[in-house]
C-alpha positions, 0 to 999 in steps of 0.5 A, a space after each residue: 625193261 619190264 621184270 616179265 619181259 627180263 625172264 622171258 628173255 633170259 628163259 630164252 637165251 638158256 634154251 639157245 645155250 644151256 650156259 650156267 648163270 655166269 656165262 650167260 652173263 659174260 654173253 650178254 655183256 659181249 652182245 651189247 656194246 652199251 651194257 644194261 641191267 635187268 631188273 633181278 638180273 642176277 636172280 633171274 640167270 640164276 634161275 633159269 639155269 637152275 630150272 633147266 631140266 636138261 641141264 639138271 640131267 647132264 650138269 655134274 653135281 654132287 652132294 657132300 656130306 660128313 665122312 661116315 663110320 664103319 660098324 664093326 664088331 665087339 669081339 672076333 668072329 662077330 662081324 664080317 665083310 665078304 667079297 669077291 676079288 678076280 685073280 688073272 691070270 686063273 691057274 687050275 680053273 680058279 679066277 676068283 678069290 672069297 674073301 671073309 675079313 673080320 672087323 674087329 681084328 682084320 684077320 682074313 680068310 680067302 678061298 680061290 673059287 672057279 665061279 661067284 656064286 651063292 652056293 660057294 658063299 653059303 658053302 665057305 661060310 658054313 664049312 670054313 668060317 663057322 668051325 673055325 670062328 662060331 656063327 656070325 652075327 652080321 655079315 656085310 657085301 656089296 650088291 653082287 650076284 652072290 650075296 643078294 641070292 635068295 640061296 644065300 640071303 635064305 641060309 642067313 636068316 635060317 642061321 640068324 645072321 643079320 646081311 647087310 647089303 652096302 650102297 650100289 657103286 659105294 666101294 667105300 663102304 665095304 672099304 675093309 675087305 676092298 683094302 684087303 683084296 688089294 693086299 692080297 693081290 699084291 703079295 701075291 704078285 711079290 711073291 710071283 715075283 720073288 719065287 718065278 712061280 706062277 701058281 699063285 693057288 699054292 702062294 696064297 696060304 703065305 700072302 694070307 700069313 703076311 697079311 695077317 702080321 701085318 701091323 693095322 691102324 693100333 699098331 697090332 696085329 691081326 694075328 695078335 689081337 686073335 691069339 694074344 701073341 705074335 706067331 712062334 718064330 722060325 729058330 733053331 735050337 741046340 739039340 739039348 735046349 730042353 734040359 736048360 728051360 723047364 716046360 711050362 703047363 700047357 693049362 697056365 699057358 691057356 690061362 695066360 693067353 686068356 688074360 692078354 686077349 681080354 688085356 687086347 681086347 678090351 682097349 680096342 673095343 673102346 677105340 672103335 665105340 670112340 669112332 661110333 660116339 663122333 656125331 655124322 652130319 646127315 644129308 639133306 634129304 627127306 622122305 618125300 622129297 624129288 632127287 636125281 640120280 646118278 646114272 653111273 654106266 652112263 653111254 654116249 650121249 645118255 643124260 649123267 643123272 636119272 629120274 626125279 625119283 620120289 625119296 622113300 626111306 632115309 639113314 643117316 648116309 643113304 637113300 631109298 627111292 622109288 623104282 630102284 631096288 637097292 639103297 643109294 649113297 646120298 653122294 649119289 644123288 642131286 635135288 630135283 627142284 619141284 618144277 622138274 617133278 614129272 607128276 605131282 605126287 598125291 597122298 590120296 593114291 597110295 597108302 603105307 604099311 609099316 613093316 618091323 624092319 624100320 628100313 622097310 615100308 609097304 607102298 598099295 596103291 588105292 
């Protein structure tokens, strides 16, 4: 048979089935009781099945790429995550907690709030976290409603802070703060438990203190990599205990205590600038090429994957298409072949403006 008349056929019989290469195959050696070979066979199903734009937009697909790292900060109160958690049942209105964690040390501050909104972040962060821990110089969240506000994005660059808004439907990415929402969450339900309270508003003060002395991935501490010490413990001493031990001045104990958390800090800082020095395989894509996307509230009978979209901007973990306004993670995405592309893309219609964010570009149509 003829090569042309071969991928007419094959062509054919994809557009009856939508079967991949290998089922196509078992199909056609079932149908023929004397089995004959195509010339290219094997290329040919392939090809039709790859060419398929229905089955580009339906079939599961995924791109894999190396595990990432997660910046963190030099010293405490530099870099923080922050998220919103929902708390049931709520207890005097409040449903939610915001939860500040600090990524260096993994210390956390949570406040229960009645609603998620800009203003409760822009407030918290002024009133709580600034007093206690100086300006941040970066803060990271998801894509909520609250963090992507011009209320709050607008109080970040006024103070300087540098927000940096994670990949849509990338829990991973905020991934420390997530951790610590779910341990929180738990403690708070053993101490329910333990206590046969249900206001959990009054509980969290204590589900805070065990998560901060709980020991993390060096074997420290939040509460000692913040103070240089583990907390002071409950003990109950003879009423004359103090004639037995001289006090110590409290300035050679600041002295001391300045000494362990430079000691703390400084092996710790290298162990995460040794995570940063591990080389990230980057995905595959670049600027100009067609990716599908995936669709990841998909309905009854909608397609799994979305566009091609045209690929803007590229890091080394995610993507920046067209059409779509938040960055996506490269996991997210397929190639689109260039016979599904809808319009073929010409340089003479738009023109690029380069911005002083190396993240942003301007697109003008001529």
């Amino acid at each position: 048979m003829p090569i042309k008349m071969a991928k007419e056929l094959i062509t054919h019989l994809h557009r009856l089935t939508h079967l991949s290469a290998s089922k196509m195959k078992a199909l056609m050696e079932r149908a023929n009781r004397k089995p004959f070979l195509f010339p290219k066979q094997n290329f040919l199903l392939h090809q039709a099945a790859a060419n398929c734009r229905a089955c580009a937009q339906v079939n599961p697909g995924k791109t894999v790429i190396g595990p990432g790292v997660r910046a963190r900060g030099r010293r405490p109160g530099t870099h923080w995550e922050v998220d919103f958690t929902e708390i049931k049942p709520g207890m005097y209105g409040y449903k939610y907690l915001l939860v500040f964690l600090d990524t260096f040390s993994g210390w956390a501050e949570a406040f229960p709030t009645k609603k998620e909104t800009a203003t409760m972040v822009a407030k918290k962060l002024l009133e709580e976290i600034f007093p206690r821990y100086g300006m941040p110089e970066v803060l990271g969240s998801d894509n909520g409603p609250a963090f992507v506000s011009q209320v709050s994005q607008s109080v970040a660059k006024l103070l300087g802070i540098d927000w940096k808004l994670h990949c849509a439907y990338r829990p991973q990415s905020s991934g420390q703060v997530e951790r610590m929402n779910r341990t929180i969450k738990e403690v708070l339900t053993k101490l329910l438990l333990e206590t046969g309270s249900k206001d959990w508003v009054s509980l969290l003060p204590l589900a805070l203190y065990r998560a901060r002395n709980t020991p993390g991935p060096h074997g420290l501490t939040p509460f000692e990599i913040l103070y240089g010490a583990p907390p002071p413990a409950v003990t109950f001493f003879a009423p004359d205990i103090s004639a037995h031990a001289p006090s110590p001045s409290i300035q050679a104990h600041l002295q001391a205590l300045q000494l362990v958390q430079q000691e703390v800090w400084k092996p710790l800082a290298a162990a995460y600038e040794e995570k940063l020095d591990i080389p990230l395989k980057p995905h595959p894509y670049k600027i100009g090429d067609s990716v599908w996307v995936r669709r990841h509230r998909a309905t009854n009978l909608e397609p799994r994957w979305k566009g091609p979209h045209t690929v803007l901007l590229t890091t080394p973990t995610a993507l920046k298409v067209d059409g779509i306004a938040a960055w996506i993670h490269a996991s997210h995405v397929k190639a689109a072949r260039p016979e599904e592309q809808t319009e073929p893309f010409r340089d003479s219609e738009w023109t690029i403006q380069r911005s002083p964010n190396p993240l942003k570009i301007r697109l003008m149509r001529r």
